[in-house]
N, C-alpha and C positions, 0 to 999 in steps of 0.2 A: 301838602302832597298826600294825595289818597288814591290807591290802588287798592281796587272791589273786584272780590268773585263772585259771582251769584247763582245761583240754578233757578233764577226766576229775574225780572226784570224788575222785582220789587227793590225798594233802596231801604227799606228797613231792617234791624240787625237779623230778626227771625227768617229772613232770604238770603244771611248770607250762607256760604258752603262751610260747611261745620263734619269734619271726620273725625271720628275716635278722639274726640276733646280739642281740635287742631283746625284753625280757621285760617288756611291757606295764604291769604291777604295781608294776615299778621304778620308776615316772615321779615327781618330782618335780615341785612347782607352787610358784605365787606368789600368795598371798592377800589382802596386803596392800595399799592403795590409796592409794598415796605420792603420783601421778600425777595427784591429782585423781578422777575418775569413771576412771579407767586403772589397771589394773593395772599390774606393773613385770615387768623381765627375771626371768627366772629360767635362769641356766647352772648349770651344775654344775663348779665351781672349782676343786678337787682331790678326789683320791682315791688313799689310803692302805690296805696290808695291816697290820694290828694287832689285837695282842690277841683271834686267831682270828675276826675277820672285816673287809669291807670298810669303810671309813668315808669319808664325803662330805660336801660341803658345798656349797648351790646358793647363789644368789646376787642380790642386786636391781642394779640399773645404778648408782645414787647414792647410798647408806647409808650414811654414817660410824657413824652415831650408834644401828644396828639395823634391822632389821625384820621382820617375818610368815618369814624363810625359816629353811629349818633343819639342824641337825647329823644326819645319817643315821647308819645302822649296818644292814650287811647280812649276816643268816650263811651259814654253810654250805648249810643251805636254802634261801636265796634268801628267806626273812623280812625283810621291811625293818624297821627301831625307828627313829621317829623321837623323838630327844632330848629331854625337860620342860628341860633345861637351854638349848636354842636361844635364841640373842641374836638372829640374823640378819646384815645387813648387805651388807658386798661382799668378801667374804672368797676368798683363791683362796691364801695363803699354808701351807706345809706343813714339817713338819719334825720329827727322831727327835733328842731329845735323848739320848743315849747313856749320859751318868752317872747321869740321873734315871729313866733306861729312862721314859719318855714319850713320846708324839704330842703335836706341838704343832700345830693346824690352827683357823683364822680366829682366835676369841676363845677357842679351847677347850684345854684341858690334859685330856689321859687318861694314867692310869697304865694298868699293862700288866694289869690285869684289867681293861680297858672300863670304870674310873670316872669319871667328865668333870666336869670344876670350870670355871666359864665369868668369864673377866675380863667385868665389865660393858661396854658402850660409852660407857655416862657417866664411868667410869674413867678410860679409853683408847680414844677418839673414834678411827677413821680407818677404813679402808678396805685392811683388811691381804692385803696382797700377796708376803708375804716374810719368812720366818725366817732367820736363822742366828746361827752362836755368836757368842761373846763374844768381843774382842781379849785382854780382862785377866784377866776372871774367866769360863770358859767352863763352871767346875764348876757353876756355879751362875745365872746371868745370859745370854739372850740376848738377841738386837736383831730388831726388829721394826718392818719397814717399812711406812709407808702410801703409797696412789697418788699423795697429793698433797703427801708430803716429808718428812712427820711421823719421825722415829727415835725407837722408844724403845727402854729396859730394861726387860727383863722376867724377873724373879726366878721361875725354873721351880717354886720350893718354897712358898713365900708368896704368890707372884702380885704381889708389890710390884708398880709402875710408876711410870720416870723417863723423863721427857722428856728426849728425850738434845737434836732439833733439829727446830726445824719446816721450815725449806725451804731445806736449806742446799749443795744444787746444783742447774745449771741441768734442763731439761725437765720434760717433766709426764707423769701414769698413768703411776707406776712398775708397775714389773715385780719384775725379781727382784734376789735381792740375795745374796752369799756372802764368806763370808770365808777368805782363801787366801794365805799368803804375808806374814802382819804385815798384813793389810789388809782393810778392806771395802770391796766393790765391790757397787756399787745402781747399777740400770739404770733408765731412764726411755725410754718408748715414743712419748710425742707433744710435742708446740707449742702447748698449748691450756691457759690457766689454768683449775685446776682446781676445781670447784663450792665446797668447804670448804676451801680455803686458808686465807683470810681469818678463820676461826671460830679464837677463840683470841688474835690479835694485833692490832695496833690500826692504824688507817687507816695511820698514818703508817709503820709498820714495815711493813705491806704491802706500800706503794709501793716503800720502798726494799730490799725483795726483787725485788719487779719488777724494777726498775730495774740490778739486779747483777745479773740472771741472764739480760736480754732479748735474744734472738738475735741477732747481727749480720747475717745474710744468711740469704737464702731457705735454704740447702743446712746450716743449721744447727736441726736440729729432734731432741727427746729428745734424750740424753745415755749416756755412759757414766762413772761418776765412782770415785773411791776415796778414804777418811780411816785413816791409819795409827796414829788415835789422838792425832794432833794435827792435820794439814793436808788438807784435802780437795785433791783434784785431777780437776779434768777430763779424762778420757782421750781423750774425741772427742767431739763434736755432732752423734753419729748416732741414731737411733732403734733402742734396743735393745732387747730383752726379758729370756730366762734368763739366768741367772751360775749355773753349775754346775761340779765340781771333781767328780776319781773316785770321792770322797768318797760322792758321791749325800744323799740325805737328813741322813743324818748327820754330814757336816762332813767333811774332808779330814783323813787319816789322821796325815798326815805334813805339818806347815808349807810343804816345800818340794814340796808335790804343785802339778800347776799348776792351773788355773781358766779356765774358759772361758764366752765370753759372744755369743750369737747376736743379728744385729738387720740392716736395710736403710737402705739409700739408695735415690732413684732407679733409682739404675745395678745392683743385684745386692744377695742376701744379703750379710749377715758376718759373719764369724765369727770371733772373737779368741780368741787363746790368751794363757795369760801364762806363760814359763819365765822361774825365776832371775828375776823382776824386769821382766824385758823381754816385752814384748807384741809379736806378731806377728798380723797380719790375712790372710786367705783371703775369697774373695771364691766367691758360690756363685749358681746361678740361683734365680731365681723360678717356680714351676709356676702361680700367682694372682700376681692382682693385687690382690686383695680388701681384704688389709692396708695396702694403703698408702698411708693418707693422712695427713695432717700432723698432727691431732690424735690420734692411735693409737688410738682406741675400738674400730677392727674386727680387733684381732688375739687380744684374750683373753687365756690365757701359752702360746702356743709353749715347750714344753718341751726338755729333755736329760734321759733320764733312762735307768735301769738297767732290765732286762724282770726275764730270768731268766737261767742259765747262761752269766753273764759276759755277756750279749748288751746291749746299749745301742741307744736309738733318738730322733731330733730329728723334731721334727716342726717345718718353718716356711713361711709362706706357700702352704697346699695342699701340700707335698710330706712323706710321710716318708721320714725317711735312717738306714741303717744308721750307727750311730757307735761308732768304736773307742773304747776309755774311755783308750787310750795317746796319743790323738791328743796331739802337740807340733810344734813347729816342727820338729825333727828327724826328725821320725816321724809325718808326716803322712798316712799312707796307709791305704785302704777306708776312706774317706767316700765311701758310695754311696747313690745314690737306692734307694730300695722300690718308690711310686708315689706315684702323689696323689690325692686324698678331695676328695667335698663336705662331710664332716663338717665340723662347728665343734669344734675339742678343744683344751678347756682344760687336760685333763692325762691323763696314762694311766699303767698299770701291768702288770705280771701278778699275776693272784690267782686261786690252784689252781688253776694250769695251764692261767688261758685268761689273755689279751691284752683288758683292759677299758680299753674311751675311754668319758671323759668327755666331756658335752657341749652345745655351749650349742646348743637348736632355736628354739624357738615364741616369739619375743617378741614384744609391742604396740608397741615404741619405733619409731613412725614404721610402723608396721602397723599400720591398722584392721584388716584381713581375718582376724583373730586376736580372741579376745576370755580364754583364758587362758593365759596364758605357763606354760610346761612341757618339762624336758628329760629324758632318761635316758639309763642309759650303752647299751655297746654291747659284749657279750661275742663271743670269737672267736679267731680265733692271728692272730701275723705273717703267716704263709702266705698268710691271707684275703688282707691288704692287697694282694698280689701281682696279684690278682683282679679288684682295683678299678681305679682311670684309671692311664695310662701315666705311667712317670718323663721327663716332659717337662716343663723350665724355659725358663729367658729371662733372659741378663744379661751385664753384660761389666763392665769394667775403665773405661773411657772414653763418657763420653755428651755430642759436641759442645764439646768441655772443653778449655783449654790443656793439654798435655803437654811434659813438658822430656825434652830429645835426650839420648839412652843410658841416658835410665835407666828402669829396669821398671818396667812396672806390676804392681801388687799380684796374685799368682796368682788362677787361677780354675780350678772345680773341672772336670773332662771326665771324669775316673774313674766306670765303671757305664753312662756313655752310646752306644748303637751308634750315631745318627745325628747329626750335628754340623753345624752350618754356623757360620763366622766370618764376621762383615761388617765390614769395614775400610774407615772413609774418613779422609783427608783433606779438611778444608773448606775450605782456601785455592786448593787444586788445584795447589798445585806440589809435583813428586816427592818423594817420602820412603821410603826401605827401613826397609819394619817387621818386626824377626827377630820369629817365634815360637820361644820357648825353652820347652822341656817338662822338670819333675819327674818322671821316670819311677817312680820308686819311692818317691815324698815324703821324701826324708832333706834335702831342703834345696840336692843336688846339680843345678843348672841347666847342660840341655846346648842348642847351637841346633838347633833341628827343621829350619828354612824361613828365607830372605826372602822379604820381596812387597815389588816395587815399586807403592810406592799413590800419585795424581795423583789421586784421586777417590776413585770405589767401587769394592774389589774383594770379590766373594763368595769365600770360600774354603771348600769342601766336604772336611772332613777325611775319610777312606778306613775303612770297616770296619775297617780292619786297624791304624790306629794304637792304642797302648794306652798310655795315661801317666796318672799322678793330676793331674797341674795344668797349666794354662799360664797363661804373662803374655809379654807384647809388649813387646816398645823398640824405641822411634822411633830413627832417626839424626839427626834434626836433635829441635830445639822448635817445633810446629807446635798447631792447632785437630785432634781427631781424635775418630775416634767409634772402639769395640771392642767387638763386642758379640756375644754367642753366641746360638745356637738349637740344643736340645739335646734330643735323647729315647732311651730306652731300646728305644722302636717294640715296647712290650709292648702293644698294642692288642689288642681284645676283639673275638671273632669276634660275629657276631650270633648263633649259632647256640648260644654259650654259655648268653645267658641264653631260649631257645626258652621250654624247658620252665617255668621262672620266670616267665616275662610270658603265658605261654599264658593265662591267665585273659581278657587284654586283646583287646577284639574288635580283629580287623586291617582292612584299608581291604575296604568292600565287603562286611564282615560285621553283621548285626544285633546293635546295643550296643541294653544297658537303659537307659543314660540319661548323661549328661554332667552330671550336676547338680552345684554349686556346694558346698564345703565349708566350714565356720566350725569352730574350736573353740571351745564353751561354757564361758562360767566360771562359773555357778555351779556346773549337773549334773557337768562336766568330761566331758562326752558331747561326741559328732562332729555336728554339726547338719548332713543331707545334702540340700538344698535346689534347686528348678526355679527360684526367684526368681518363679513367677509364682504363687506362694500355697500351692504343696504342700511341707511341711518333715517329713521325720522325723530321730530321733535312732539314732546307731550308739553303745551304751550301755558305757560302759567296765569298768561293773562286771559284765555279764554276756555282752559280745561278739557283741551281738545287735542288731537293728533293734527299736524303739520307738517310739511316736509322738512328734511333735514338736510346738515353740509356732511361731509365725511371728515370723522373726528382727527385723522390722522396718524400717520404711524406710528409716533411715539404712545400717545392717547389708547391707541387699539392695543399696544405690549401692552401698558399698564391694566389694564382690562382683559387679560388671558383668561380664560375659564378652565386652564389647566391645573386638574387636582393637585390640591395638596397634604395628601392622603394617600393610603393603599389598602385594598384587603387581603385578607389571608384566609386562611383556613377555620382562623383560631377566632380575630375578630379585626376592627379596625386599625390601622398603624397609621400614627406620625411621628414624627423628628421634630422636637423643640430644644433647642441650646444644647445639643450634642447627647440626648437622651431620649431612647425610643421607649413611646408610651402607647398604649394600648385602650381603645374606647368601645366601647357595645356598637354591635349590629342595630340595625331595622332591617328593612323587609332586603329581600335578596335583589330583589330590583335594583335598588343602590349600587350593588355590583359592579355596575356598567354605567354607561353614558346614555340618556336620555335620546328621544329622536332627534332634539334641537344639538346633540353634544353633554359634555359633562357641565353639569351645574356650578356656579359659583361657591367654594371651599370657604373662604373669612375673608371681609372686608371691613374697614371701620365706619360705620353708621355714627353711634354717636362718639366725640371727640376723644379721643385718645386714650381709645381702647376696640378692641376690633371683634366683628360676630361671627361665627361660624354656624354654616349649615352642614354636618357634615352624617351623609348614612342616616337621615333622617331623622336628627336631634340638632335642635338650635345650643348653640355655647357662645359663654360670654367670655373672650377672653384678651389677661391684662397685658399691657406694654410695662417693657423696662424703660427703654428711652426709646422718642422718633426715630423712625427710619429702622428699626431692627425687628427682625419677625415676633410674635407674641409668643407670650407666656402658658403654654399649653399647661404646664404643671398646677399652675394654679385656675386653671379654669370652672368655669359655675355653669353648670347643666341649665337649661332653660324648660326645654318641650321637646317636645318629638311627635310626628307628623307621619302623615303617608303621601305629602305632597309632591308634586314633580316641580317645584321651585328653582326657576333658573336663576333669578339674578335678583339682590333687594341693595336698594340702595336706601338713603334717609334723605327728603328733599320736598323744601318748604316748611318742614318741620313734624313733615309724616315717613310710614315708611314702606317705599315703593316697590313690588313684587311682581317678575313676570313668572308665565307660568301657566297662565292662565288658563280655562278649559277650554274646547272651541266650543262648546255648545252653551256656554252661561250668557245672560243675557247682561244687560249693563244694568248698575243696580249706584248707590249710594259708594260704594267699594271696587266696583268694577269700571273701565272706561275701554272700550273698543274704537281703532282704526276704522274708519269708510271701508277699503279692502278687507277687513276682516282681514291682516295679515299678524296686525300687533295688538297687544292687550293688555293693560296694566291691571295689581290690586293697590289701591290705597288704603293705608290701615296707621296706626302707630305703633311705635316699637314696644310698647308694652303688651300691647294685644300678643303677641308673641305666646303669651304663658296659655291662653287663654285655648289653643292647640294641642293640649293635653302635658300629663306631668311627665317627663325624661322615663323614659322604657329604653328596654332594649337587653339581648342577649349576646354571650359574647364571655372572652375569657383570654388569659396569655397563652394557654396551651391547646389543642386541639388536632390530634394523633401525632402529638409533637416526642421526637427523640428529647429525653431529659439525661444530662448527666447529674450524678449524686453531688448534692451539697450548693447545685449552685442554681440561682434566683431565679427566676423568670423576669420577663420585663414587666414591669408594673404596668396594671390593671384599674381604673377608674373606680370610682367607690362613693363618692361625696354627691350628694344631691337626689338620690335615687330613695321610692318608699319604702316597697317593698323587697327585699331581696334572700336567693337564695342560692344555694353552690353544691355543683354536681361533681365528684371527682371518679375516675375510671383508672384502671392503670393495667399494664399488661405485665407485670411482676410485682410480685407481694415487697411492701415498701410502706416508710412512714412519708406521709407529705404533711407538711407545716403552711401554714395560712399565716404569713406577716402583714399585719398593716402600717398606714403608716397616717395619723390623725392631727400630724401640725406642719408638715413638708418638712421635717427635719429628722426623718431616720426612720427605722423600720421594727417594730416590736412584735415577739412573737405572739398572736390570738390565738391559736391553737392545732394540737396534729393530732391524725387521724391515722391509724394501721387499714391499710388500702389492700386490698387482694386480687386480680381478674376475676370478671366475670360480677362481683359485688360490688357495684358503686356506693359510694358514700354521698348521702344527699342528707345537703345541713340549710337548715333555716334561722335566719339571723333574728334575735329578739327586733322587732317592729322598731324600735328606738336606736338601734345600732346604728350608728355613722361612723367611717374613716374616708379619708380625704383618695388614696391609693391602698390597692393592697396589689401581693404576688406571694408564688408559692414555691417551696423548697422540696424535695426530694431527696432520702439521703441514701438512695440505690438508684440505679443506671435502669430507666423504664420509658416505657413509649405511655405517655399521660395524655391525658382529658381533664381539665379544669373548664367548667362551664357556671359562668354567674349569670342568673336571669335574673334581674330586676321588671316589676308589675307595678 
């Protein structure tokens, strides 16, 4: 089966239609209707070079037992084959058996001429997330893990299957799994029992799995474990994901190579290493938030994996990092950021010399405004990634936590970062000297950088010029303390970059054709471009063209309101997330109001489960708690900001689709125009995003607002912005306080200012300064002006 698009008649790969890394034709879907009247997810789980070409595998959300998705294969020409052998399922596990020269990827075995023999899932039920070798017999036998605990054996020649255990450590939605060192280690990613546990064992044996493995405390969620063939062991009750060794695909060379395993907490990435036995922990930022929630469904697999020429790359929580493949405790050094994506990517590779992600986009789970789930990968080099959002994270060592006096905290990574800020409190407020002690070259050698006397909050603005791979902190006494970084690379995107790219998009003041409403169709697999007030046409995937449409219907046209959700005030923008009003920068005054077309589209979920706002002329990435409930405004990640009239972007065929358009642009590569000239689309990818310029914007809590003494304002935006600075006014003499707040877990005083009429106080932040929110206090009864301009 092959389905081509072309903008020429030519059938060679160089004709086909190729956007911002994304070749339309590629796309994957999800056919099957597990869901009820709903389709299901469809990501794209792995991908593998073999047997002269690409090979993939998409995916449903819940599928032990199969379904409608399927085993790909892509050649040289960009031909896609989809498989007669496809089982389906939730497959994202991969792996190169080296004695039997085989692919082994979800339920599939391929020998090295592209033959595929497929284990049933009435066989071998589960949700395979994980290959690797064998402890005893590796020539012949490997293990195969499922998300929800299942291990078995699997006979790479026969296909035999033994159940080796069904849930025999603690967490749930496993991830990955490797064996290194006499041992297997399986990672588990969430807190949340799992839909097919249960299948297979009987009430009573259930419970008492339950019951052995049920978390004792909140800070105990997913797992890291290892069984050396007789004893399993717990290594931590953190939320993990990859286990990968130098090995890469294939298994580690040498027994005593070491193995390394990525996953979070709260407080920072982590990342484990295992030398000789012993496990060492590194502690790294976060660029999202996106992943982190207690049940792990929004992370996918974050990978470790091999490119090309010796090069290595992690990708975790929005950020990619260069990774040394020598990384150990000894030799810890270049782990550095790249940058960070809105992609959803479940795995990546190089194949012929380009840099292909995989990816999860368009699902229905908890999205009406979708009606066919659909992802495809994304070709291009590392260089791109350089192009896309800045290497900017968030995390520390300590979050509000007991710490014991002299002894370190667990490293953190600073290597790659130019701008830095440390925030250090004590929460009892009595003095404590906290050394900063720096790895300068990662061999394990810890020299002292600094003390800081801390009784509170102190910010500490590390200097352009320091350069080390790690730091960790000791307290002098045992105290309550928080440690927590803000950290970027300050690779920000001129606007000017992506000009010519977004030119298609009318700008403020220009005549757009139309702001109309996107769906994707499941049955046509067309783009339904829709006014909601009765005019619908189709933007047609098989020919790239405007066609006529059905009318989506009334349910369909609710889901697709264009009514804000948002308001402005005086002061700057307001929304409501989970019973707390928060406050974001202005753009241009135009926003104001509704567009000629109406008001533009506020947040919708582009890629899989997590949702994007346009909102007042800055794009936001923001996280879900669970399906179906509004996003997480609090933790949101600034993107770009524009001066575009952007009505409606959806994500579809694996690009991302924008009306908007000018009436006077011509069609180009990016643009595609109606016969009537009445609709218009831009086609672009969801990374181009950044490439629109870095997050501006003015704007504050207060602005000629009544203030009573002592109490808060509603917190104010602060994270992701470069430049900023803060204007205060007040119409009675008064001290006002500037609290921020730099880990979402409370608010510490930065500093106060004696304010007078008539003499504003206008403060500029050291260049380095980050906090996540800030607001401000007042401790006399005043008509105030708080105004933050960020540049």
């Amino acid at each position: 089966m092959f389905v081509s698009v072309f903008r020429s008649n030519g059938e060679d790969a160089d004709s086909l239609l190729l956007i911002s890394g994304v070749y339309p034709h590629l796309t994957t879907y999800a056919d099957n209707g597990n869901l009820g009247n709903r389709l299901n997810e469809c990501g794209i789980g792995a991908v593998v070079p073999w047997a002269g070409k690409l090979w993939l595998v998409n995916y449903a959300a819940h599928e032990p037992f199969g379904s409608d998705h399927k085993l790909y294969s892509i050649g040289e020409d960009l031909k896609q084959t989809i498989h007669p052998e496809s089982v389906g399922g939730t497959p994202a596990g991969r792996m190169i058996h080296k004695e039997s020269n085989q692919l082994l990827m979800a339920h599939y075995v391929i020998d090295q001429a592209g033959k595929v023999r497929a284990v049933s899932p009435d066989i071998m039920p589960g949700r395979i997330t994980a290959f690797t070798r064998h402890l005893k017999n590796p020539e012949n036998w490997v293990y195969v893990v499922d998300m929800e605990g299942m291990i078995y054996e699997l006979n790479v020649y026969s296909l035999e299957v033994r159940k080796l255990f069904h849930k025999p450590m603690p967490g749930w939605h496993a991830k990955g799994a490797y064996v290194a060192q006499g041992k297997l280690i399986v990672a588990n990613n969430g807190e949340h029992v799992g839909g097919s546990f249960r299948a297979g064992v009987s009430d009573e044996e259930a419970k008492a799995i339950l019951a052995r493995i049920k978390a004792k405390s909140e800070d105990e969620r997913g797992s890291l474990s290892s069984w050396d063939g007789e004893y399993w062991e717990v290594l931590e009750r953190k939320q993990y994901t990859d286990v990968m060794g130098p090995g890469g695909l294939r298994g580690n060379s040498n027994d005593t190579d070491q193995v390394w395993s990525i996953g979070w907490d709260d407080r920072a990435l982590r990342l484990k290493v295992m030398d000789d036995g012993q496990w060492s922990t590194y502690l790294l930022p976060k660029a999202s938030f996106n992943n982190d929630a207690i049940h792990g469904w929004y992370t996918e697999w974050p990978r470790i994996r091999e490119l090309s020429g010796g090069k290595w790359m992690m990708d975790m929580h929005g950020m990619f990092f260069d990774f040394p493949p020598t990384f150990s405790a000894s030799n810890s050094a270049g782990l550095s950021p790249i940058g960070s994506h809105l992609r959803y990517v479940p795995d990546f590779c190089d194949w012929n010399g380009r840099l292909v992600l995989a990816t999860d986009e368009t699902s229905i789970q908890g999205n009406p405004r979708a009606g066919q789930p659909q992802s495809n990968l994304w070709f291009g080099t590392r260089k791109d990634l350089k192009h896309w959002g800045p290497g900017s994270g968030y995390g520390g060592p300590w979050i509000n936590e007991p710490v014991a006096g002299n002894v370190p905290s667990l490293p953190f990574l600073v290597n790659g970062f130019k701008e830095r800020t440390l925030h250090l409190v004590v929460h009892d407020q009595k003095n404590v000297t906290i050394t900063i002690e720096v790895d300068y070259k990662g061999t394990g050698k810890w020299e002292k950088y600094k003390e800081v006397s801390v009784s509170g909050y102190v910010p500490i603005v590390l200097p352009e010029s320091f350069q080390a791979q790690w730091v960790r902190l000791r307290p002098s006494r045992a105290c309550i303390a928080s440690g927590y970084f803000h950290q970027s690379d300050a690779n920000y995107r001129s606007s000017g970059e992506g000009r010519k790219l977004f030119s298609g998009l009318a700008d403020l003041g220009e005549k757009v054709v139309s702001g109309s409403s996107l769906y994707a169709l499941r049955e046509s697999r067309n783009l339904a471009v829709s006014d909601l007030k009765g005019v619908t046409s189709e933007f047609s995937k098989e020919k790239f063209t405007f066609v006529s449409g059905e009318d989506l219907g009334l349910e369909v046209k609710e889901h697709l309101s264009m009514k804000p959700k948002f308001y402005v005030d005086e002061a700057s923008v307001v929304v409501e997330s989970h019973g707390e009003r928060l406050r974001l920068p202005k753009g241009d005054a135009a926003y104001d109001q509704p567009f000629s077309f109406g008001w533009p589209r506020s947040y919708r979920e582009i890629e899989s489960e997590r949702e994007l706002a346009n909102i007042h002329g800055t794009f936001y990435e923001l996280p879900l708690v669970v399906n179906d409930k509004p996003p997480l405004f609090q933790k949101l990640r600034p993107v770009s900001s524009h001066r575009k009239q952007i009505g409606d972007f959806a994500s579809w065929n694996g690009m991302l689709v924008m009306t908007g358009v000018g009436a006077k642009e011509k069609e180009s590569l990016h643009v595609y125009r109606s016969e009537d000239g009445k609709e218009a689309l831009w086609f672009g990818g969801i990374d181009d995003l950044w490439k629109l310029g870095k997050p501006v914007g003015v704007g504050g809590p207060w602005k000629n607002t009544r203030v009573k003494a002592g109490e808060a304002s509603d917190p104010y935006l602060m994270t992701g912005y470069d430049k900023k600075s803060l204007v205060l006014s007040v119409d009675e003499p008064t001290e006002v306080t500037l609290e921020i707040n730099f880990d979402h877990h409370g608010y510490h005083v930065y500093r106060t200012w004696k304010v007078t009429p008539g003499k504003a106080v206008r403060f500029e932040f050291p260049k380095a300064f980050s906090a996540h929110w800030a607001r401000l206090v007042a401790i006399g009864d005043c008509v105030a002006s708080a105004v933050f301009t960020y540049e």
